[in-house]
N, C-alpha and C positions, 0 to 999 in steps of 0.2 A: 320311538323314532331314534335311529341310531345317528351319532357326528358322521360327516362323509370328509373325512379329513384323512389328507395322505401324508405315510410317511410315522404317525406315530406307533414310537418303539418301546415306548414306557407307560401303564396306566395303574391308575389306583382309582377305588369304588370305594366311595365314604356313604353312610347314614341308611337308615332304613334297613332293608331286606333288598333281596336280589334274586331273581328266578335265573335257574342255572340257562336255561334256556336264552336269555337276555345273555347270560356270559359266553355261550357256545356264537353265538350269531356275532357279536364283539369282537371277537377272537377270531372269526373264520375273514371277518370284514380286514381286521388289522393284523394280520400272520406273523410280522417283521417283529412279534415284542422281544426286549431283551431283560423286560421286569414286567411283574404287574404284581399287584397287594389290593386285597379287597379287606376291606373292614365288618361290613354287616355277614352276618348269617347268610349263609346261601341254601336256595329252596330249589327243592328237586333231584336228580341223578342226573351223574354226568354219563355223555355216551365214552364207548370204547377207544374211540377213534378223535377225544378230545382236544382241540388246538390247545386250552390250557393246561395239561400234561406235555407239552414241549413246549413251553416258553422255558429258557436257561434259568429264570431267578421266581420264585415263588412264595409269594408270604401269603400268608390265609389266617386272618386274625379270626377268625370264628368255623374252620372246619369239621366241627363237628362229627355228625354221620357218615359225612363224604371222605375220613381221614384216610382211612384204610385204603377203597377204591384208588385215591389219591397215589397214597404213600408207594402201593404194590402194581404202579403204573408210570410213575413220574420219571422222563425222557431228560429233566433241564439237568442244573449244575447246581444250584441251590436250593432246598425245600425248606420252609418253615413252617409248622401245621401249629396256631394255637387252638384253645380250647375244644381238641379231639375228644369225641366221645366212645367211640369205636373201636382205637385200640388197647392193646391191652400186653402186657409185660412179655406176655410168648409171643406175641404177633412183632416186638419188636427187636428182639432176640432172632427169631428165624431171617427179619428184615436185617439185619445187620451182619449175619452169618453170609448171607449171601455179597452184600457186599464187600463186606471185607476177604473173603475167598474168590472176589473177581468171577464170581457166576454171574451176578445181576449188577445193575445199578450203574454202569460203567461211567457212564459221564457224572452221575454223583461226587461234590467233593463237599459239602456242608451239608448237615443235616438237625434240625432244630424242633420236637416236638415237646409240648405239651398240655397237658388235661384240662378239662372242663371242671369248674369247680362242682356240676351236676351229677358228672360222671361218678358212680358208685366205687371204683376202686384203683387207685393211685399206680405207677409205675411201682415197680420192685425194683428199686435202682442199686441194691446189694446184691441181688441175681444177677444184672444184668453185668456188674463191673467183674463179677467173679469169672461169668461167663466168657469175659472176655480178658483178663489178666486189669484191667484197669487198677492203677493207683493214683489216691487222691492226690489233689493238689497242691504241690510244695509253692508254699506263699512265697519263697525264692526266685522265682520267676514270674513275669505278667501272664495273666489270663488266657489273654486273645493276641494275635501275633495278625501283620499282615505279610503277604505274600502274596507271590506271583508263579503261576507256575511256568516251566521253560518247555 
């Protein structure tokens, strides 16, 4: 049985497992969110047409199989995939090619993934800086910055 509560724009799903099917029905009931973050593993395929591919803010502490689906459909502003099983160093190399060349991803402006510690083979995170000019971090400056865009 799903809350019949109006108006909420923010949710989080703690404990257990979750049948994506309970998410799609969630999400179709309360459309307005502006966050949601689930904690447990989620069970099943999401459809094409999924409400939580357009919520703006998205954290998925356990994405697993569903990363990819996710990642090469995601409508919000912010994505955070952890313990992805699914992708893999060229899946996110092409995923980044595209948005940073403004073909895809347009509302994208954060993007946060990483691995399952099950997952058999790790990011190539020296591909991926090469691929894109990236230099490391000059400890001179702080990490994370906030902003606002205009």
């Amino acid at each position: 049985m799903l809350p019949s509560i109006q108006g909420i724009t923010n949710t989080q799903f703690d404990g257990g497992e979750v049948d994506v099917t309970f998410l799609e029905e969630y999400f179709k009931r309360n459309p307005n969110q502006k966050s949601a973050r689930t904690v447990q593993k989620i069970n099943g395929k999401l459809t094409e047409n999924s409400k939580l591919l357009e919520i703006p803010n998205l954290v998925l502490r356990n994405s697993g199989k569903l990363s990819m689906f996710i990642l090469e459909r995601f409508n919000g502003r912010n994505l955070h995939l952890y313990n992805t099983f699914d992708c893999y160093t060229y899946d996110i190399v092409g995923f980044l090619r595209e948005w940073v060349s403004g073909r895809g991803y347009l509302n994208l402006e954060s993007l946060y993934i990483s691995k399952s510690k099950e997952a058999f083979m790790d990011f190539d995170l020296t591909l991926i800086a090469n691929e894109f000019n990236l230099t490391p971090h000059n400890d001179h400056f702080p990490r994370f910055y906030d902003y606002e865009s205009v």
